[in-house]
Every structure is written in C-alpha cells, then in structure tokens.
N, CA, C and O atoms as a GROMACS GRO file, in nm:
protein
  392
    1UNK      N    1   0.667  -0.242   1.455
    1UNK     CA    2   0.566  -0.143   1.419
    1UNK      C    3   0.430  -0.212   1.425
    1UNK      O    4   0.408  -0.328   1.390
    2UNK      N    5   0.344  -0.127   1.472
    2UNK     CA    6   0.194  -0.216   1.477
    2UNK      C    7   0.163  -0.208   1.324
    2UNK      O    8   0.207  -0.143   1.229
    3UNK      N    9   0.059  -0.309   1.344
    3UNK     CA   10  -0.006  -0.333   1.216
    3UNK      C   11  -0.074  -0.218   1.120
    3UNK      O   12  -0.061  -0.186   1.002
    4UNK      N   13  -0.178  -0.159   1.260
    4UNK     CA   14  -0.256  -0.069   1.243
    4UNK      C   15  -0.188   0.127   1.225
    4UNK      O   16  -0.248   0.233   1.205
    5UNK      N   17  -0.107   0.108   1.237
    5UNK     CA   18   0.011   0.210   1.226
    5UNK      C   19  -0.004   0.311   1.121
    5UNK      O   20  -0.022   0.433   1.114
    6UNK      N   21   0.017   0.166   1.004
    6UNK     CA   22   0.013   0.234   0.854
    6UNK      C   23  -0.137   0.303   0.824
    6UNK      O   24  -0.121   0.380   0.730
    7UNK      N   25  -0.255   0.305   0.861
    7UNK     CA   26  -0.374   0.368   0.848
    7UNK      C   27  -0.408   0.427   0.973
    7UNK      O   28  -0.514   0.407   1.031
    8UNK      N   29  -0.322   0.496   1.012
    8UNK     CA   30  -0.374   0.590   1.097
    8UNK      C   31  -0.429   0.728   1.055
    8UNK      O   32  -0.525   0.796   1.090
    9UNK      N   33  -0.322   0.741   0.960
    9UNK     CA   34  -0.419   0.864   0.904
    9UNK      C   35  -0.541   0.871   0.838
    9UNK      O   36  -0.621   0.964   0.825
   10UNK      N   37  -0.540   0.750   0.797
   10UNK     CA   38  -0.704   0.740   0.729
   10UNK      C   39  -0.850   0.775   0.812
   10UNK      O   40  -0.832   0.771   0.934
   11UNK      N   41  -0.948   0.798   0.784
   11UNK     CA   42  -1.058   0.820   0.876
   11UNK      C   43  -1.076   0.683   0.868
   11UNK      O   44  -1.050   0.609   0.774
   12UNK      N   45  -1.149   0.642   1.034
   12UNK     CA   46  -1.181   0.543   1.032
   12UNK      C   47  -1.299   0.505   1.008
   12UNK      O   48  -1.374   0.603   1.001
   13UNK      N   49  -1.364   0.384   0.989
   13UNK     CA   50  -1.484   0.294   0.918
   13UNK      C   51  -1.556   0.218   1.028
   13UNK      O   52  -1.515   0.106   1.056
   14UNK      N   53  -1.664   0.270   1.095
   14UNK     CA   54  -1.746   0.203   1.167
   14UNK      C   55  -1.746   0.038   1.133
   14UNK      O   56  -1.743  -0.012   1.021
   15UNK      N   57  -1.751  -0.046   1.292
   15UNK     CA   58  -1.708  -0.190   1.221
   15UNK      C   59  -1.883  -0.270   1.309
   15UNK      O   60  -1.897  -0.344   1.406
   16UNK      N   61  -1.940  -0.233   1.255
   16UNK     CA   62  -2.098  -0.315   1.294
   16UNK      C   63  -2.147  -0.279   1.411
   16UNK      O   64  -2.258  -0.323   1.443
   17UNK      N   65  -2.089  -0.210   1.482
   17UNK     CA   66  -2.156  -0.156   1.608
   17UNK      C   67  -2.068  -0.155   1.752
   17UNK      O   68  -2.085  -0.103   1.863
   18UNK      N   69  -1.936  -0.265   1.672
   18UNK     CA   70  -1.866  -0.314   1.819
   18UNK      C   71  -1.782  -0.173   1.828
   18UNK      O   72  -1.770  -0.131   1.943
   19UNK      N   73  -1.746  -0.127   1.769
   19UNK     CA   74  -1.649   0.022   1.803
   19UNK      C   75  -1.550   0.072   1.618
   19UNK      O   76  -1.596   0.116   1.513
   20UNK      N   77  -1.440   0.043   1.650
   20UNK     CA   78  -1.405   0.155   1.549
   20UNK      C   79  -1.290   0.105   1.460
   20UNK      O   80  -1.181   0.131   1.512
   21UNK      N   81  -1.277   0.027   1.317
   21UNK     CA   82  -1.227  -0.051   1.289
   21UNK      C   83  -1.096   0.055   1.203
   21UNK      O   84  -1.115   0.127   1.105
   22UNK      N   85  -0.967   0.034   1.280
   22UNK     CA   86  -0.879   0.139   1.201
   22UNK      C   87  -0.818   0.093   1.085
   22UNK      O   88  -0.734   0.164   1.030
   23UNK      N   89  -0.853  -0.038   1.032
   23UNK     CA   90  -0.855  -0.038   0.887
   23UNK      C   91  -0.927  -0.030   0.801
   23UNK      O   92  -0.995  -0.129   0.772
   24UNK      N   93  -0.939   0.087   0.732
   24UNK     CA   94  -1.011   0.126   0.633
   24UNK      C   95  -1.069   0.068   0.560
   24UNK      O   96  -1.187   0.070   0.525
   25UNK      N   97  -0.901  -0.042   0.507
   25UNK     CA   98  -0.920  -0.105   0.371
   25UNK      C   99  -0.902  -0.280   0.439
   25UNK      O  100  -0.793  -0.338   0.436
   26UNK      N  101  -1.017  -0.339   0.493
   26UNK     CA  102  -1.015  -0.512   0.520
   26UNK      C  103  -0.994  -0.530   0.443
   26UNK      O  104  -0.890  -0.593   0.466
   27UNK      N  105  -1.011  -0.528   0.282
   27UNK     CA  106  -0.976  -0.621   0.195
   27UNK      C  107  -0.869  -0.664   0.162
   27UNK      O  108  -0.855  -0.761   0.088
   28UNK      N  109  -0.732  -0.566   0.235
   28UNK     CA  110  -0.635  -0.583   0.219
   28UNK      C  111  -0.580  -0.719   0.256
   28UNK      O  112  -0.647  -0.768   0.347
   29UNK      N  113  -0.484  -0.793   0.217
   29UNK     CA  114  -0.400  -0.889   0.291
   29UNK      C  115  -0.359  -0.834   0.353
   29UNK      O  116  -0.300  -0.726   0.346
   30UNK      N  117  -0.405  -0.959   0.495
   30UNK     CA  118  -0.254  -0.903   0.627
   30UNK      C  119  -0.118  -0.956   0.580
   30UNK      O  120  -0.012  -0.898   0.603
   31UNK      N  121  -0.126  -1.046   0.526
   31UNK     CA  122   0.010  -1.084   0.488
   31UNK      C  123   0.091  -1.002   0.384
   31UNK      O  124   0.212  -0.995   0.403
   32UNK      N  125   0.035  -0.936   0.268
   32UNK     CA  126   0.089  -0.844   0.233
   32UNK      C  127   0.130  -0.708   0.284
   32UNK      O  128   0.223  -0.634   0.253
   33UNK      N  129   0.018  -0.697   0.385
   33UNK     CA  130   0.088  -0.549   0.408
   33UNK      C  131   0.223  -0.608   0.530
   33UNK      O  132   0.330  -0.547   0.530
   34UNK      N  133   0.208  -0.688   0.594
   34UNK     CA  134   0.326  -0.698   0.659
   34UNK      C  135   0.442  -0.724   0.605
   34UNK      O  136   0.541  -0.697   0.673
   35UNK      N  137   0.460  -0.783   0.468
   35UNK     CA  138   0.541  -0.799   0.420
   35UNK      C  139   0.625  -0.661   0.339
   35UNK      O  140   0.745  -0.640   0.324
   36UNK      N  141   0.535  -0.601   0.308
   36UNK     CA  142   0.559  -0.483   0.215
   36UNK      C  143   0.584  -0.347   0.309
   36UNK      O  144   0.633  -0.245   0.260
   37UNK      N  145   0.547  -0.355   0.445
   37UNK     CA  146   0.605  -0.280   0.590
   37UNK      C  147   0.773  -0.345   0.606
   37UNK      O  148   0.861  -0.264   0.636
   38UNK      N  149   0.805  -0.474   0.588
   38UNK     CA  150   0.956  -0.437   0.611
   38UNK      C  151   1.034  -0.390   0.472
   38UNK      O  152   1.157  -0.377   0.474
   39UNK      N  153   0.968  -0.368   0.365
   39UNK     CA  154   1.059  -0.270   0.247
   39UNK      C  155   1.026  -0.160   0.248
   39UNK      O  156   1.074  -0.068   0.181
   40UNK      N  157   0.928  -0.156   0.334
   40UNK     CA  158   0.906   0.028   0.314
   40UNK      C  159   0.843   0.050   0.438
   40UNK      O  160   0.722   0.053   0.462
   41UNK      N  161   0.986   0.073   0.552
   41UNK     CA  162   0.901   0.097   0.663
   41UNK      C  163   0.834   0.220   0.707
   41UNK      O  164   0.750   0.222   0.797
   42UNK      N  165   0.868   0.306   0.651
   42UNK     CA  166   0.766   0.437   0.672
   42UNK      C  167   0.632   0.434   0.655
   42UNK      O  168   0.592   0.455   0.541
   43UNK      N  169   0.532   0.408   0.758
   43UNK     CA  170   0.392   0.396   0.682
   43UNK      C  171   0.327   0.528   0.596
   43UNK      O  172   0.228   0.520   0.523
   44UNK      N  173   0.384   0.615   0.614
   44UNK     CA  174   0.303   0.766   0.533
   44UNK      C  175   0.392   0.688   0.348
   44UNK      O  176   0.330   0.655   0.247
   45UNK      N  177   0.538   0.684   0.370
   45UNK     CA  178   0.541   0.652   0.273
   45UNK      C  179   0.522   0.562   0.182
   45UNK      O  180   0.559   0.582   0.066
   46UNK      N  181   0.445   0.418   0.230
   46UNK     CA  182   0.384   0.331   0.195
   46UNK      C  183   0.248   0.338   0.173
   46UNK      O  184   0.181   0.256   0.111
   47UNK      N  185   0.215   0.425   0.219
   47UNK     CA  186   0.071   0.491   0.154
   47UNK      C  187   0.085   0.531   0.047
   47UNK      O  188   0.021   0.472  -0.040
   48UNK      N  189   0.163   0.635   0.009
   48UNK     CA  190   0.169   0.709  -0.098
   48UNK      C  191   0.229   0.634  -0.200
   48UNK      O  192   0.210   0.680  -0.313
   49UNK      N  193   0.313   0.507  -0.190
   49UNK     CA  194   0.367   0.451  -0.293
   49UNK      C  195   0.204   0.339  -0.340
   49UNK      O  196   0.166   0.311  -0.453
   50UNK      N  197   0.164   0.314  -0.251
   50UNK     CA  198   0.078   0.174  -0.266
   50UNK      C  199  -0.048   0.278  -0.357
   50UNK      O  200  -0.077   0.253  -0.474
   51UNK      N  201  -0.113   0.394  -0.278
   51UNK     CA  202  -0.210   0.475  -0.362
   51UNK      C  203  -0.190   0.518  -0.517
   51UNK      O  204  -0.240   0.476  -0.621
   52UNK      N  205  -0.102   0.610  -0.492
   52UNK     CA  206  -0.009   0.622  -0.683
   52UNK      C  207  -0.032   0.481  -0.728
   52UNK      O  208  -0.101   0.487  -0.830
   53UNK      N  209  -0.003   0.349  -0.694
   53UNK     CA  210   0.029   0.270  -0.812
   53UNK      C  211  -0.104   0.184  -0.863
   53UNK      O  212  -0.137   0.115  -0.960
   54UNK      N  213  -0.178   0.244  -0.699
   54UNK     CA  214  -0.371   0.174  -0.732
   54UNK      C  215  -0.407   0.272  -0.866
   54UNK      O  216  -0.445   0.231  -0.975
   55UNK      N  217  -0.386   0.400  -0.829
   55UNK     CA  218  -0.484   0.469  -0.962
   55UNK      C  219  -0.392   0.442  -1.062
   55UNK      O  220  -0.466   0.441  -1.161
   56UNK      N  221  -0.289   0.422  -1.098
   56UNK     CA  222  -0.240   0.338  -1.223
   56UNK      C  223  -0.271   0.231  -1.283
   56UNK      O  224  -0.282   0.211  -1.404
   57UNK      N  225  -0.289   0.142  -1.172
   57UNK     CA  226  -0.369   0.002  -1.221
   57UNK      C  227  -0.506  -0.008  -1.254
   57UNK      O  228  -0.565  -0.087  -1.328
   58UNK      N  229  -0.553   0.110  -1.169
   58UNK     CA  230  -0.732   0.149  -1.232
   58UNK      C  231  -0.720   0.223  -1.337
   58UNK      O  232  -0.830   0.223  -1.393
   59UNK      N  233  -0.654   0.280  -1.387
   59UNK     CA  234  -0.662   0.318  -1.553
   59UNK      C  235  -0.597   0.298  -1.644
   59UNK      O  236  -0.566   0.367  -1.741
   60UNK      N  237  -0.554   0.117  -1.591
   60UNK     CA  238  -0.512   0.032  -1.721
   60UNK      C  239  -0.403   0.011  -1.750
   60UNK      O  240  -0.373  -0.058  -1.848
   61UNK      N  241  -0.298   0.080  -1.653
   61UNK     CA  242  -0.176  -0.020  -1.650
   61UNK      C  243  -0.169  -0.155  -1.600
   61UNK      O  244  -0.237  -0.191  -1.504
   62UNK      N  245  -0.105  -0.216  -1.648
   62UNK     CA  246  -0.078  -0.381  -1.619
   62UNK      C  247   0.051  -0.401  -1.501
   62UNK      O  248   0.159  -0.347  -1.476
   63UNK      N  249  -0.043  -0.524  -1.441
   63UNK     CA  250   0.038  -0.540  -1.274
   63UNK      C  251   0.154  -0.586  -1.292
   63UNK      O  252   0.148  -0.694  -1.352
   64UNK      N  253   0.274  -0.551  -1.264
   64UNK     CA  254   0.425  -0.597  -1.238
   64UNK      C  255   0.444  -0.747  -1.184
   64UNK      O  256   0.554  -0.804  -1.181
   65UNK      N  257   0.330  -0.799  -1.146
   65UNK     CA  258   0.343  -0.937  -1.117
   65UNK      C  259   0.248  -1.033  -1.141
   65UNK      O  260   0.139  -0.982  -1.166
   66UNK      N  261   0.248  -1.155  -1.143
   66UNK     CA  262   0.164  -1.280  -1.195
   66UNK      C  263   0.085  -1.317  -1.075
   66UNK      O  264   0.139  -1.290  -0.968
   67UNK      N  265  -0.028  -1.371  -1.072
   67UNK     CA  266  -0.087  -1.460  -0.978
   67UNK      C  267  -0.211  -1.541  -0.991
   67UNK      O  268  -0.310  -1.505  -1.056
   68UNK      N  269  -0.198  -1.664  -0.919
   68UNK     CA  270  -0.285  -1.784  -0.976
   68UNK      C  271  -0.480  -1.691  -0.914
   68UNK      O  272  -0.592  -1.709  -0.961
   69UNK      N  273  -0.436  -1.605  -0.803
   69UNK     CA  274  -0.551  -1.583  -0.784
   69UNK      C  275  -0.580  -1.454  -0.836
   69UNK      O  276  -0.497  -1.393  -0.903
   70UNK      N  277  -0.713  -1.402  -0.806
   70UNK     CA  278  -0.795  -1.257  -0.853
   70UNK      C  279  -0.731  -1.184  -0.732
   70UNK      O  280  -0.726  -1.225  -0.616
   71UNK      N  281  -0.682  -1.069  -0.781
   71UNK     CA  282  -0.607  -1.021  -0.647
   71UNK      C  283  -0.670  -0.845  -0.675
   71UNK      O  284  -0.684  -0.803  -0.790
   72UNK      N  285  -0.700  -0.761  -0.553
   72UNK     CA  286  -0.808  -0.608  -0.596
   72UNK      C  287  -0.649  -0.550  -0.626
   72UNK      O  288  -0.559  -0.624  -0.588
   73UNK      N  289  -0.605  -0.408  -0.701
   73UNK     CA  290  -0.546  -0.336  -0.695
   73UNK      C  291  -0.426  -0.292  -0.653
   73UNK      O  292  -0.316  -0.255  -0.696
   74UNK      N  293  -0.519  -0.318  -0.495
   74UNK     CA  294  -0.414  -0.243  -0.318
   74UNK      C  295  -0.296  -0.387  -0.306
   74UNK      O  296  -0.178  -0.382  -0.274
   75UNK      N  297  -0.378  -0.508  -0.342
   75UNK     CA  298  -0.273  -0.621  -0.305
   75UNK      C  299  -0.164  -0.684  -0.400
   75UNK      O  300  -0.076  -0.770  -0.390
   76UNK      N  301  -0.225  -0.575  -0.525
   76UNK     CA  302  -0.141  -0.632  -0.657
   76UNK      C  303  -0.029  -0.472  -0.646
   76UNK      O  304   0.074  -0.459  -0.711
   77UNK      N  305  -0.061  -0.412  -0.588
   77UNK     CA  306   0.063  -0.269  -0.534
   77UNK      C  307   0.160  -0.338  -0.443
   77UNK      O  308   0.281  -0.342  -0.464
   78UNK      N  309   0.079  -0.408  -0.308
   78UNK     CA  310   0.136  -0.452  -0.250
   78UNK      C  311   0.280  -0.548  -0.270
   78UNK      O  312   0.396  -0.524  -0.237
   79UNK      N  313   0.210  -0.683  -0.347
   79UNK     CA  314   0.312  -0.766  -0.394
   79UNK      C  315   0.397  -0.762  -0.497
   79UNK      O  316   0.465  -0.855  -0.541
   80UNK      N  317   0.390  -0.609  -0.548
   80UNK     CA  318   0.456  -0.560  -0.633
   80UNK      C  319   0.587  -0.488  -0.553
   80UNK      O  320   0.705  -0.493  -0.586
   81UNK      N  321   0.531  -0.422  -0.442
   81UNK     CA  322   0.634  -0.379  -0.383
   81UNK      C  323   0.747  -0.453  -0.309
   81UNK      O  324   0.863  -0.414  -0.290
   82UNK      N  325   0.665  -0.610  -0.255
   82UNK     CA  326   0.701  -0.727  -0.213
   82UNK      C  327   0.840  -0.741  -0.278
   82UNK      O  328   0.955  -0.733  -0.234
   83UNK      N  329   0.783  -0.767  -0.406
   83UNK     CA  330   0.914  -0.828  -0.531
   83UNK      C  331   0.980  -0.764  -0.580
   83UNK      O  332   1.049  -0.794  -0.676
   84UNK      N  333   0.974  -0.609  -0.500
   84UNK     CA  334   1.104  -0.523  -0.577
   84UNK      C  335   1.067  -0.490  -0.708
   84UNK      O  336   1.168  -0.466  -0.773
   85UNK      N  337   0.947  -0.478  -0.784
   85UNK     CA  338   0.906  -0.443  -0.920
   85UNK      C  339   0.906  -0.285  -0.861
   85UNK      O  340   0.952  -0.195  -0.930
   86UNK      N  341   0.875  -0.270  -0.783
   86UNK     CA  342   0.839  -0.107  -0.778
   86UNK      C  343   0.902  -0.019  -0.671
   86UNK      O  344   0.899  -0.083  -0.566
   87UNK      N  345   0.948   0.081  -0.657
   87UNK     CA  346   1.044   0.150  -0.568
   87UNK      C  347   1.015   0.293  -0.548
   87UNK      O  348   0.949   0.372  -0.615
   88UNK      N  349   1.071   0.304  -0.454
   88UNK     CA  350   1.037   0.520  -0.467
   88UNK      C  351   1.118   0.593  -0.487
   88UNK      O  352   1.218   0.552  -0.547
   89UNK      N  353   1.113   0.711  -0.453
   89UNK     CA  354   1.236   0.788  -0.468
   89UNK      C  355   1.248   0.948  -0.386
   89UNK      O  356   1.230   1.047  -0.457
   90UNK      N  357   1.275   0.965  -0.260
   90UNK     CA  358   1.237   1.059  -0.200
   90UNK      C  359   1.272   1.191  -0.247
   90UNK      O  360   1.385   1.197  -0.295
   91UNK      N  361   1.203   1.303  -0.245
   91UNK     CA  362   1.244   1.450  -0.307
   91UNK      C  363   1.366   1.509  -0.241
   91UNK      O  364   1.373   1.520  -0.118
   92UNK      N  365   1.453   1.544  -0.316
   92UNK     CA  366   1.566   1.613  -0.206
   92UNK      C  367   1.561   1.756  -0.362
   92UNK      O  368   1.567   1.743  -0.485
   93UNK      N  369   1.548   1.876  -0.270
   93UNK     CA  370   1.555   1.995  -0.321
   93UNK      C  371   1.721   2.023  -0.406
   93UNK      O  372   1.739   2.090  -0.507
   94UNK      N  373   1.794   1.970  -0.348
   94UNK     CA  374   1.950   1.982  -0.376
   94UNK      C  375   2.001   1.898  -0.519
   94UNK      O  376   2.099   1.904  -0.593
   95UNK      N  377   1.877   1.819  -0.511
   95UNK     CA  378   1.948   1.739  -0.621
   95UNK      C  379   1.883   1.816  -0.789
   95UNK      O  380   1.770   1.846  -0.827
   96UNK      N  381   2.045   1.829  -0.867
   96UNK     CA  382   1.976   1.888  -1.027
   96UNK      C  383   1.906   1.857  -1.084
   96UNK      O  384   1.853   1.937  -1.161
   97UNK      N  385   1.856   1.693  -1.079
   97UNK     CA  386   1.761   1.619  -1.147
   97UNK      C  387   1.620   1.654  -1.117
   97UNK      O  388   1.542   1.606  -1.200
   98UNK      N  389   1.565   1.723  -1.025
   98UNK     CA  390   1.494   1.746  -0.908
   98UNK      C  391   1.401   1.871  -0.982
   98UNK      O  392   1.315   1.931  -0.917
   0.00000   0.00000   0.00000
C-alpha cells in the first residue's frame, strides 16, 4: 500500500510552491504510520480510529503508552495502535449488542 494512500481523502496542503503535498499532517511519523498501516490496513479505517482517539487525548484523556520523547496526539494514537492498547470494532447491523 502506498504511503500516501491513507490521506487521500484529506484536502490537500500547498507545499511552498513546488506542487501539492498529500500529507496533510507532516508532523506525523513516517515510521509510525507505517507501522500502524500493517494493524490496520484499511486506510479510511485508520483514519477514523487514529482521529476518535486524537480528540480524546485533546480533552484529557491520558495516552495508553510511555515515551522518553514529547510526542503530538496523532503519534501517541499511532503508537498506541502500534502496541495493541487500542482496537476497533466494525458495525455489523445483525449483531444484538449493536
């Protein structure tokens, strides 16, 4: 899967004049998102898991994992998803719990 895959749906972000930068979010680690693309290879649904757990962490829930560095939000979703702290759960209409 390309890199650039997972933000396709995003609008893209003018990148200084050279043309058209289809990641939204540079601040991201490349190394995280590649890592967190083979547990969740659907990129729509790796959007939606990684977004949900940013606005959680912006209003003060605490990150599922430790790290020696300052890490933004998107990369502390990320390496959360990395380590199996966090998971999804797709809608199926059939199910009673549902």
């Amino acid at each position: 899967m390309h890199d650039d895959a997972i933000w396709s749906a995003c609008s893209p972000v003018p990148d200084a004049g050279i043309g058209i930068n289809p990641n939204p979010f540079p601040q991201l680690k490349d190394e995280y998102l590649k890592q967190a693309q083979k547990v969740i290879q659907d990129p729509n649904i790796l959007v939606n898991v990684v977004s949900r757990r940013v606005k959680q962490l912006k209003h003060g829930s605490r990150p599922l994992v430790e790290s020696l560095e300052r890490l933004n939000p998107e990369d502390i979703a990320l390496r959360e998803i990395i380590e199996g702290k966090i998971t999804y759960q797709l809608y199926n209409a059939d199910d009673p719990l549902n």
